[in-house]
VMD Tcl script that draws the C-alpha trace (Angstrom):
set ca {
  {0.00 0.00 0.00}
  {0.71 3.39 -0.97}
  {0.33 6.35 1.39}
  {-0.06 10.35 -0.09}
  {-1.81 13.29 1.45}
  {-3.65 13.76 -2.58}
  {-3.48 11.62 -5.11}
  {-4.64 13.23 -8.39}
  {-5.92 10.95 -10.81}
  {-5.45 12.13 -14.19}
  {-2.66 14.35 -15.83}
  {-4.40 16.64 -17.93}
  {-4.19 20.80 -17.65}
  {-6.85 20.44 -14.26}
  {-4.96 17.31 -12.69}
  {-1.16 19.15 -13.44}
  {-2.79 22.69 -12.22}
  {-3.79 21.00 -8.38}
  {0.11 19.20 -8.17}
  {1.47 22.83 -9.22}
  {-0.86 24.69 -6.43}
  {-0.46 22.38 -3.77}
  {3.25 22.10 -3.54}
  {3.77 25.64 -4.70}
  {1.36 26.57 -1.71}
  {2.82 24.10 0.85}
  {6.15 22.08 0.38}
  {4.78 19.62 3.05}
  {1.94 18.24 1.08}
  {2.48 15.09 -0.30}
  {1.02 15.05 -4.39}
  {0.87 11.82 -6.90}
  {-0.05 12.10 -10.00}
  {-1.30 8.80 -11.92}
  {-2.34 8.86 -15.54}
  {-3.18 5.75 -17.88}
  {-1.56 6.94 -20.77}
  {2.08 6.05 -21.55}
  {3.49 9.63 -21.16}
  {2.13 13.20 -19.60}
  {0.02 14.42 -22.71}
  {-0.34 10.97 -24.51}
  {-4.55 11.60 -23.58}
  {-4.52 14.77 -23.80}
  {-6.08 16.58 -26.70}
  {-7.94 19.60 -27.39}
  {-8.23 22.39 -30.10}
  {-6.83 24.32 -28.66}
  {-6.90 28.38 -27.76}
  {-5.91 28.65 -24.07}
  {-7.70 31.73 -22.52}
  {-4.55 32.16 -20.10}
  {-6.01 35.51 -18.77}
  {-5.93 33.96 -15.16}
  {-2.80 31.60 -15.94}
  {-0.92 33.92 -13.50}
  {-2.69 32.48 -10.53}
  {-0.30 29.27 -11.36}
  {2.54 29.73 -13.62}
  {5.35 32.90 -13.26}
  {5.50 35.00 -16.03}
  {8.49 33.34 -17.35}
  {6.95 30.02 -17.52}
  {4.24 31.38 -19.24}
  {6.45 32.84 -21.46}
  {8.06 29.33 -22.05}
  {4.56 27.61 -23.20}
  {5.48 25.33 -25.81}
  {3.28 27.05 -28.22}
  {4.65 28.91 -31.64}
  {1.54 31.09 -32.35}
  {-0.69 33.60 -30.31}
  {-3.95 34.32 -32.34}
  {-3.43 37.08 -34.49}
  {-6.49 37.13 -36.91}
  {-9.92 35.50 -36.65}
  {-12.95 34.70 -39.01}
  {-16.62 33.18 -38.13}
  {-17.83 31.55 -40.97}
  {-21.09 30.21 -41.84}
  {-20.77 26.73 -44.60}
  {-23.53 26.44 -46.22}
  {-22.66 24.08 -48.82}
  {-18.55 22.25 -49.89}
  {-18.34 25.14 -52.46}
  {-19.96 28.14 -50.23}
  {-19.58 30.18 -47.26}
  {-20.44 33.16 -45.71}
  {-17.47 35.19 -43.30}
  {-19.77 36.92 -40.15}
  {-18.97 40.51 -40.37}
  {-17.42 40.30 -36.79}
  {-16.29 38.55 -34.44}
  {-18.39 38.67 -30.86}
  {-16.07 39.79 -28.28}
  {-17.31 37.03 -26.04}
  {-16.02 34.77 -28.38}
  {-12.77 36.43 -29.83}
  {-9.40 34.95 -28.92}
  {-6.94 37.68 -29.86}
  {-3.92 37.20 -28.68}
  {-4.12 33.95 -26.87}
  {-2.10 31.24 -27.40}
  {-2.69 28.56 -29.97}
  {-1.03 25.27 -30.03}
  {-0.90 21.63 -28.71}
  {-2.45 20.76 -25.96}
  {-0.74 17.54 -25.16}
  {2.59 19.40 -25.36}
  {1.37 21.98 -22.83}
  {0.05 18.56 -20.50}
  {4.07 17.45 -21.08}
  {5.47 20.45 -19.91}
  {3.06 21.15 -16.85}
  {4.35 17.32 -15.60}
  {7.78 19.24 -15.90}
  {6.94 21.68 -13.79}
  {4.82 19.97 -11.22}
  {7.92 17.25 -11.02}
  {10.36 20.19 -10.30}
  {7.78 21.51 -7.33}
  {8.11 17.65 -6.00}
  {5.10 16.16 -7.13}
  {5.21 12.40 -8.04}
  {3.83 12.30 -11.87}
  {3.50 8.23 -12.57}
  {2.15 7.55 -15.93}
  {1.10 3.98 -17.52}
  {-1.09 3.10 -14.04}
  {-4.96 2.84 -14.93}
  {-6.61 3.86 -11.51}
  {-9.76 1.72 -11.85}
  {-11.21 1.52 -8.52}
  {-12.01 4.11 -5.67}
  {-11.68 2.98 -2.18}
  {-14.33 4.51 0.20}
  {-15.05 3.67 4.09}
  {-17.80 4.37 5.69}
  {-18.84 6.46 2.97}
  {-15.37 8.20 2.30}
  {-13.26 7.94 0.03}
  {-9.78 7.46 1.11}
  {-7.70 6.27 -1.72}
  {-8.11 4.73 -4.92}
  {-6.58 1.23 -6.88}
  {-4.62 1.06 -9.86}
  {-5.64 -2.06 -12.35}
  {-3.10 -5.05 -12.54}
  {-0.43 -5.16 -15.69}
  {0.05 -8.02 -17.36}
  {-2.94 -10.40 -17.95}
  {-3.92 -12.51 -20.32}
  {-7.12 -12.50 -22.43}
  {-8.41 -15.14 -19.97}
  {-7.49 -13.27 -16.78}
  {-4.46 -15.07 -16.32}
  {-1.02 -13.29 -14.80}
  {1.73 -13.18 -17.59}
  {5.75 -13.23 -16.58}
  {5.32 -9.68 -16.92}
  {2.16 -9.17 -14.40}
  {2.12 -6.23 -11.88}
  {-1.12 -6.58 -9.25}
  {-2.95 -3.88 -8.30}
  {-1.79 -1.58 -6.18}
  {-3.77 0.67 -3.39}
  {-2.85 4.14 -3.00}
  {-4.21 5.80 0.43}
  {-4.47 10.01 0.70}
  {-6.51 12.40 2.75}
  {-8.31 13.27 -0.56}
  {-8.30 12.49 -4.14}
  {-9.09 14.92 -6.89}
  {-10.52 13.49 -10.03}
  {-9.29 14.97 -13.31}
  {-10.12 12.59 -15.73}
  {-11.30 14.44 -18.48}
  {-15.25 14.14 -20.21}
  {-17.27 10.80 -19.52}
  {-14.75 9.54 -16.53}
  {-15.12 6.07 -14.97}
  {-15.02 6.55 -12.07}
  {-16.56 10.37 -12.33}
  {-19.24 9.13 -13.53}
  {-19.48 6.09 -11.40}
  {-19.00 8.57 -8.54}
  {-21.81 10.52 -9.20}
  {-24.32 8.13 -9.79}
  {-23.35 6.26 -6.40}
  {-23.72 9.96 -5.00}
  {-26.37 11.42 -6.23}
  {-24.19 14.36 -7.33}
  {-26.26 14.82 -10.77}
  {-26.58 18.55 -12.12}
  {-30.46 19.43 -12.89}
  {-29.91 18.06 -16.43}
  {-27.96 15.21 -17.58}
  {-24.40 15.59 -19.12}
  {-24.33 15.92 -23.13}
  {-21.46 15.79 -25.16}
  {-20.24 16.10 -28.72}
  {-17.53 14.13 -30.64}
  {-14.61 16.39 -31.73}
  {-12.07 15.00 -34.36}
  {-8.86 16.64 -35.19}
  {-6.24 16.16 -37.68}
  {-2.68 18.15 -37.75}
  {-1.91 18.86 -41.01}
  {1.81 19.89 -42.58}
  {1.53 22.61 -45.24}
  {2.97 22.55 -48.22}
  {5.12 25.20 -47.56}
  {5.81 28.09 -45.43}
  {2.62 30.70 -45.83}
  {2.75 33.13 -43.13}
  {-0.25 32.75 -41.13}
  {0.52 31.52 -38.23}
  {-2.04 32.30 -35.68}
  {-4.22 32.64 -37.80}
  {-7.70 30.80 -37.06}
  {-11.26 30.38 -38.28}
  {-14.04 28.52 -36.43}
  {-17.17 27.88 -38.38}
  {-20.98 26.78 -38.11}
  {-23.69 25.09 -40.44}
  {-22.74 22.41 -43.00}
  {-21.96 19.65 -43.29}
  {-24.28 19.06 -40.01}
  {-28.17 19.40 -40.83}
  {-30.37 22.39 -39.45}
  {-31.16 19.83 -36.85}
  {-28.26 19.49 -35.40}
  {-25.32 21.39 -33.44}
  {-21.93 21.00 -35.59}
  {-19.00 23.40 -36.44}
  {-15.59 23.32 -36.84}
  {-11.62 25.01 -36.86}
  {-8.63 25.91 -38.23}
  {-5.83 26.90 -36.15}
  {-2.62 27.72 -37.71}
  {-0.37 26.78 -35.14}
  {2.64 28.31 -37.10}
  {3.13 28.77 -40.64}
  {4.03 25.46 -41.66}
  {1.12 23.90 -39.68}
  {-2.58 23.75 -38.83}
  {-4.97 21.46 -36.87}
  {-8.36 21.34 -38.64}
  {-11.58 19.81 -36.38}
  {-15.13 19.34 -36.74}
  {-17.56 18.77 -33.55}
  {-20.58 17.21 -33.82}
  {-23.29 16.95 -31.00}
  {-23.95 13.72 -29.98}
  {-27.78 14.40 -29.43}
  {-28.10 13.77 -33.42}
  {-31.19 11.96 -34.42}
  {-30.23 10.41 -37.74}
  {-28.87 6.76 -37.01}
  {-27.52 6.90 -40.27}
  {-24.73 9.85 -39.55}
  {-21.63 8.85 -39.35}
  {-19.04 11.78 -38.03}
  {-16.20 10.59 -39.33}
  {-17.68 11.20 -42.63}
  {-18.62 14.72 -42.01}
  {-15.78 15.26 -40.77}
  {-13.79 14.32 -43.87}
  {-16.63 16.68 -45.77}
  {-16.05 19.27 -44.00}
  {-12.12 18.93 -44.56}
  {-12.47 19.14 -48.19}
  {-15.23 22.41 -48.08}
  {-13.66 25.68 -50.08}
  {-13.89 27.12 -46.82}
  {-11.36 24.68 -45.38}
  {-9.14 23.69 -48.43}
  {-8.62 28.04 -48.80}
  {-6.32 27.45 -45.23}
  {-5.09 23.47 -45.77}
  {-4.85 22.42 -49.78}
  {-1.86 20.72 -50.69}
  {-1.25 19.80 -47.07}
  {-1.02 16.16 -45.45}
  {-2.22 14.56 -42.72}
  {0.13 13.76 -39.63}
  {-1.34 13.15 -36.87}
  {-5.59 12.42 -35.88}
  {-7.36 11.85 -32.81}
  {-10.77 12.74 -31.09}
  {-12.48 13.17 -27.93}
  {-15.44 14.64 -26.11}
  {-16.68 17.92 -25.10}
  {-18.83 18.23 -22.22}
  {-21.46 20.90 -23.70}
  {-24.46 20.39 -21.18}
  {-23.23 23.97 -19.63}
  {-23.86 25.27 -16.03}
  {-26.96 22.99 -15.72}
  {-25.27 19.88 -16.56}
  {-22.63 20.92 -13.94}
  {-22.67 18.10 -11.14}
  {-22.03 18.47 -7.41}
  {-18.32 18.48 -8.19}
  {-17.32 16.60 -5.00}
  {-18.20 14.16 -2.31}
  {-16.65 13.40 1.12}
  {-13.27 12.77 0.31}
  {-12.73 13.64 -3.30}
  {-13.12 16.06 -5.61}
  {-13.81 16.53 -9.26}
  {-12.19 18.82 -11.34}
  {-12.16 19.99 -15.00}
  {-14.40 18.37 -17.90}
  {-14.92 15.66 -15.56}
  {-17.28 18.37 -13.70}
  {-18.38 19.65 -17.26}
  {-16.62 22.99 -16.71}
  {-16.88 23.91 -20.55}
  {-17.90 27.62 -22.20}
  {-19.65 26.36 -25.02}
  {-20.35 29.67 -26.07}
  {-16.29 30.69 -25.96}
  {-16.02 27.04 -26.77}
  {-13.08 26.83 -24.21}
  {-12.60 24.88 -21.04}
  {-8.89 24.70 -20.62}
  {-8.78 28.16 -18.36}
  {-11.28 26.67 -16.28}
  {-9.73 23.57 -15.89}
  {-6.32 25.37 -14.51}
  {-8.82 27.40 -12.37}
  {-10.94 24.34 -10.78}
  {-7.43 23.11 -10.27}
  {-6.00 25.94 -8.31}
  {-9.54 25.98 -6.12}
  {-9.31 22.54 -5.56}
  {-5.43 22.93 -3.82}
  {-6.49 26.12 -1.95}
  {-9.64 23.98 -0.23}
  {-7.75 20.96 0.48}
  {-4.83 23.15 2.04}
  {-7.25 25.15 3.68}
  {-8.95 22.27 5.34}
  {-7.66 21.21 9.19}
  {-7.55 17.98 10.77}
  {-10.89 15.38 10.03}
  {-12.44 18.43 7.62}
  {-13.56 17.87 3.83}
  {-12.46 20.28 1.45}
  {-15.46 19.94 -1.01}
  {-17.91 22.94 0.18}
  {-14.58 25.14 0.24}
  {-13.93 23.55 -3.07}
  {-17.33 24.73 -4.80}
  {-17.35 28.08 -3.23}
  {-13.76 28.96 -4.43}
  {-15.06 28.11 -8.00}
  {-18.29 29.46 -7.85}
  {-16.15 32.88 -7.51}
  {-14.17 32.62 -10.58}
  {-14.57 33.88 -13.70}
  {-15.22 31.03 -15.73}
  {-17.71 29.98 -13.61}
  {-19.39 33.61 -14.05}
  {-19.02 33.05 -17.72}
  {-20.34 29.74 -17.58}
  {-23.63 30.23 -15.48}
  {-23.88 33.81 -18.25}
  {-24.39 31.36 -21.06}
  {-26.50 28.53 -19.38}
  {-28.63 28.19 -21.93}
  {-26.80 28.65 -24.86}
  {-25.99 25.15 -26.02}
  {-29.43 23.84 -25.22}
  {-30.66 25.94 -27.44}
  {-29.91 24.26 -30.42}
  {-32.15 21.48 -29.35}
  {-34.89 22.99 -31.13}
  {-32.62 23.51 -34.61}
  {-29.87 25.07 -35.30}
  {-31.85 28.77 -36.41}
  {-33.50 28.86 -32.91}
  {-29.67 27.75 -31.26}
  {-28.28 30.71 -33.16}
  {-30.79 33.09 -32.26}
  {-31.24 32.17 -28.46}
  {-26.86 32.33 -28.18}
  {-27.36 36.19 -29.81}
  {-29.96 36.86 -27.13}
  {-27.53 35.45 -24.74}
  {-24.80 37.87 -25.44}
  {-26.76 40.90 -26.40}
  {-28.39 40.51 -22.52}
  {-25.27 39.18 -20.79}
  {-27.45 36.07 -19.83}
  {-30.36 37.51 -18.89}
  {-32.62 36.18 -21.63}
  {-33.75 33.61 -21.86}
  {-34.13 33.61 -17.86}
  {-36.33 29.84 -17.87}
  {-34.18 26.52 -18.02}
  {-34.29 25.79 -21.87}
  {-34.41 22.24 -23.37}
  {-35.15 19.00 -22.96}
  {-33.58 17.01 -20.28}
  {-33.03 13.74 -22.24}
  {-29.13 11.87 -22.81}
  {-27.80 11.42 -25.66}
  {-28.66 8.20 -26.83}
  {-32.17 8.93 -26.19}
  {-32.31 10.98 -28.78}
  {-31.47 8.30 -31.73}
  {-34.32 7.68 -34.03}
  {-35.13 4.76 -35.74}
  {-34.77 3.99 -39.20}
  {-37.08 4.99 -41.69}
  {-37.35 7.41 -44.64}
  {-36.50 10.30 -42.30}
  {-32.84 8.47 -41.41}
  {-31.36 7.67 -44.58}
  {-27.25 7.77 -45.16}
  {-26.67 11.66 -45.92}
  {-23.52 10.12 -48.55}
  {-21.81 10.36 -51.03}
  {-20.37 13.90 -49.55}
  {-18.41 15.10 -53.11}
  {-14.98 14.80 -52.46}
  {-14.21 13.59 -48.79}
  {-10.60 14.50 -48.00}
  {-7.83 13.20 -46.17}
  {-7.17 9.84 -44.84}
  {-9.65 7.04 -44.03}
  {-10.76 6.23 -40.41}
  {-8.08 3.25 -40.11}
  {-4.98 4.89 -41.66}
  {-6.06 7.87 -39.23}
  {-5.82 5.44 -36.34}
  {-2.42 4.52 -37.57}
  {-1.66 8.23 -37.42}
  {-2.75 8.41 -33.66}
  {-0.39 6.38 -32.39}
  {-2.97 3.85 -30.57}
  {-1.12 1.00 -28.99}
  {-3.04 -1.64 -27.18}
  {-1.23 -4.82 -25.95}
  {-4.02 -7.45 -28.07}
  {-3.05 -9.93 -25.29}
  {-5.35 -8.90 -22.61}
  {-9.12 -8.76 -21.77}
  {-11.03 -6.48 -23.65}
  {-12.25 -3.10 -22.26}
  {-14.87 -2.35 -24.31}
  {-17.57 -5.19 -23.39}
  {-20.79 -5.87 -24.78}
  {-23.54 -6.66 -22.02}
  {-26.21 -8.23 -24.06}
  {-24.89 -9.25 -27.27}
  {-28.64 -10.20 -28.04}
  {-29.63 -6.53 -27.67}
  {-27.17 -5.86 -30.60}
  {-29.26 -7.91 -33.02}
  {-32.41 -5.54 -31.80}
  {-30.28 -2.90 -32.44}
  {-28.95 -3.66 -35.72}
  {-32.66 -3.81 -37.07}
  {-33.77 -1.06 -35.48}
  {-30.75 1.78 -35.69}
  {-28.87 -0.02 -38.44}
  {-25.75 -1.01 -35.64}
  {-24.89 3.24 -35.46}
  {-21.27 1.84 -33.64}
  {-20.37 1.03 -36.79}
  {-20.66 4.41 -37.81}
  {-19.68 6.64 -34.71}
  {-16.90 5.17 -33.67}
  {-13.98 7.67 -34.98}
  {-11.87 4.64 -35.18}
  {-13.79 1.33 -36.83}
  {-13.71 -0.21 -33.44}
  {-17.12 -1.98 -33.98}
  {-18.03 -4.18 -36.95}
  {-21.07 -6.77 -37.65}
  {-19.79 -10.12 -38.18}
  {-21.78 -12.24 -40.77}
  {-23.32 -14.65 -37.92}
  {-26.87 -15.82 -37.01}
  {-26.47 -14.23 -33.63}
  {-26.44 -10.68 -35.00}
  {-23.46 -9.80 -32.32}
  {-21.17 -7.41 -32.61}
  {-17.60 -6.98 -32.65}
  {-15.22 -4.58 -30.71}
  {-11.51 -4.25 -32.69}
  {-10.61 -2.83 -29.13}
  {-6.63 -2.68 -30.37}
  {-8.25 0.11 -32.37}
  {-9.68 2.07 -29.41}
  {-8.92 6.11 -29.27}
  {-10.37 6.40 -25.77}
  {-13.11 8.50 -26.61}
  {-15.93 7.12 -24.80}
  {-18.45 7.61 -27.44}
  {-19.43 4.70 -27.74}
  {-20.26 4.77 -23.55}
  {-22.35 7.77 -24.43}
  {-24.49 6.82 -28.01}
  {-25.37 3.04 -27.65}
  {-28.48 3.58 -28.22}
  {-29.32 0.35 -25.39}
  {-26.42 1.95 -23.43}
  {-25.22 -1.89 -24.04}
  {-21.32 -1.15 -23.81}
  {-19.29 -1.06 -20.94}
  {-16.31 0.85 -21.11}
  {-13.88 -0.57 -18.72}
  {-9.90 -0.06 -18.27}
  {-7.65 -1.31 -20.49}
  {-3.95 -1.96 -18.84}
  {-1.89 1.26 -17.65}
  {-0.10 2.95 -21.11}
  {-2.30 1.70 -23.71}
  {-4.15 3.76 -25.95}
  {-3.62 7.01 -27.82}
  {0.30 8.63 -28.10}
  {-0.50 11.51 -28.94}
  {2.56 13.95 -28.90}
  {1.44 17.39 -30.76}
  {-2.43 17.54 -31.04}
}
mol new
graphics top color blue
foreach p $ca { graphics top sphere $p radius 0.5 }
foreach p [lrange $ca 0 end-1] q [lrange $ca 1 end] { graphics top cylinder $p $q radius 0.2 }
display resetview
């Protein structure tokens, strides 16, 4: 057994910010870090534009300075696609939602140099260990597990097996990122629900090389409308990270109706729109990945802690999905979550501390000033639009009632029928397929062990395929799923593929697969996304 005063699990921007504040703020504390993936960053991905207007509350000015970023945003366009040969530039840019002069870059390579500095304050960063398991008494937590290494498909210890191991701290903060395991098995046990359930949409990102030098780095353009339906809430980016670079990504809400999308597709639509080839032709592909964004907003936001623990981050849906940014208020929840747990004496829980600190910041002002916002675009994507410009125009006063619907994701799948046909051929999809983009990831699973990705009722796939026309085929942003040509309609899960995603945790329409742990350092590498 392991014994810490916090163990953070998770080494993203909120898990790395706590480390930094606690041992900045007290030498004594005692900090791990665990994260699943091989190195700091290897999970970690994101647009991303990093409001860093309260990144002074955590880093000096020099290490600021020293971001591993080659761009600050220089010039930005809205754009509205309305078809692969036609767009429309907004005539300005809100100032809610501009990003001049912030900086533009990797995410993962910021995660990799926030382990730096949290190892040079003292904290222990250990990557490759899956934390699986939570350990509570009498209705505490007080440490968590890590899952074993080394086991064989059947469960059986290898020669190079590692048992679990259980780590012991006064509390644990939980920065796992969107959809958590044990977030979300946390609040369920708890009861720590926000007054609407979380929603999410499925980013996808490539990195692309130019073809040459071009000058316009930090320069970026986020846009709205095609190739997603007026029914649904999709846009994407480009970000020139630096003039011989630029990460192109498309969102797309996961509360779509049509069983028949597939985002991988509109994804590659959207890559080869005029609007995106003007920033990216000639350029290839060298590096892919995708993950979800928490977009329920301030009423999606659960209880963020419990006796014991704390959650910080997307894991607690902290997400301006008006800004479309979340990484400032990740460092933020992180630095409340260190000043409650250092503020806390003897036998006392940090958690009411915790929520009050963050209730006080200013992405949590931002966040409860767009509530409504993303919910919006329940009711089509005109009536989204509108209800965001009422939004901003009344600094959240209108609309004052709690808007939309209060339904998950996969409840909102519809079944076959002339209203869900395959929106395909797209003219011209661009860019690699979903497999050679895997390759590009970096995903590395060990195919010798049991599979995390497990199908409860591998009858209730057969119901599904006849119903939804198997949508895993189709969601999955890396061909994980495929129907096998047997009697039993099944399904099977390529999890060696696996991107870490959790979509398919979120869409399953019979919420029929269980997304468990693989072993510690399997998964995604990714180094520059």
């Amino acid at each position: 057994m392991i014994e810490t005063d916090v163990l953070v699990v998770g080494a993203g921007p909120a898990g790395l910010a706590t480390a930094i504040a606690l041992r900045r703020k007290s030498k004594a504390v005692r900090v791990l870090v665990l994260d699943k993936g091989r190195n700091p960053g290897s999970h970690v991905l994101s647009g991303a534009i990093v409001d860093d207007g309260d990144l002074g509350d955590l880093l000096t000015p020099e290490e600021i300075a020293k971001l591993p970023v080659e761009a600050r945003v220089t010039r930005e366009s809205f754009r509205a696609i309305l078809s692969s040969g036609f767009s429309a530039k907004i005539p300005w840019v809100p100032p809610m939602m501009s990003s001049k002069g912030y900086p533009v870059g990797s995410l993962s390579k910021i995660a990799a140099y926030l382990a730096q500095i949290a190892e040079k304050e003292g904290a222990a960063v250990m990557t490759g260990y899956a934390v699986t398991e939570l350990v509570e008494e009498n209705g505490r937590v007080v440490g968590a597990r890590t899952g074993a290494k080394g086991v064989d498909k059947a469960g059986r210890p290898k020669s190079n097996h590692l048992p679990p191991e259980e780590i012991r701290a006064r509390a644990v903060v939980l920065a796992e990122g969107g959809a958590g395991i044990l977030t979300d098995k946390l609040i369920a046990a708890k009861g720590l629900q926000g007054a609407k359930p979380q929603t999410y949409a499925l980013a996808i990102k490539e990195l692309v090389e130019l073809p040459k030098p071009d000058g316009r780095g930090g320069e970026v353009m986020h846009t709205f409308g095609w190739p997603a339906d007026l029914a649904t809430y999709g846009g994407g980016f480009v970000y020139h990270v630096s003039d011989v670079q630029a990460m192109v990504g498309y969102a797309y809400a996961l509360d779509y109706r049509n069983p028949a999308d597939d985002p991988f597709e509109l994804f590659r639509a959207f890559k080869g729109s005029k609007a995106v080839q003007d920033h990216v032709r000639g350029g290839k592909t060298v590096a892919y990945g995708a993950k979800l964004i928490p977009e329920g907003g301030y009423y999606a936001v659960p209880k963020p802690y419990a006796p014991g623990v704390l959650i910080v981050g997307d894991g607690a849906g902290l997400v301006d999905t008006l800004r479309i940014k979340g990484v400032h208020m990740a460092f933020a929840s992180g630095v409340c979550a260190a000043e409650a747990i250092l503020a806390c004496g003897p036998g006392e829980d940090p958690g009411e501390r915790y929520f009050e600190r963050l209730k006080r910041t200013r992405g949590w002002r931002e966040l409860k000033r767009v509530r409504n916002v993303r919910a919006g675009f329940q009711y089509g994507v005109p009536a989204g639009v509108a209800m965001a410009g009422f939004a901003w125009m009344t600094r959240g006063a209108f609309p004052w009632w709690r808007v939309g619907s209060a339904e998950e994701d996969r409840a909102a799948l519809a079944e076959l029928g002339a209203a869900a046909k395959r929106r395909a051929p797209w003219p011209e999809p661009v860019g690699p397929d979903r497999l050679t983009d895997v390759f590009l990831s970096g995903t590395r699973h060990d195919e010798d062990q049991p599979c995390h990705l497990r199908i409860a009722d591998p009858a209730a796939c057969a119901v599904c395929r006849e119903k939804f026309g198997a949508p895993c085929t189709r969601f999955c942003p890396a061909e994980v799923y495929r129907t096998p040509e047997t009697a039993d309609g099944g399904m099977q899960a390529d999890f060696s593929n696996c991107l870490h995603c959790k979509t398919c945790k979120i869409k399953c329409p019979y919420g029929n697969i269980e997304w468990l742990f693989p072993q510690g350092g399997e998964g995604p590498r990714y180094t520059r996304m």
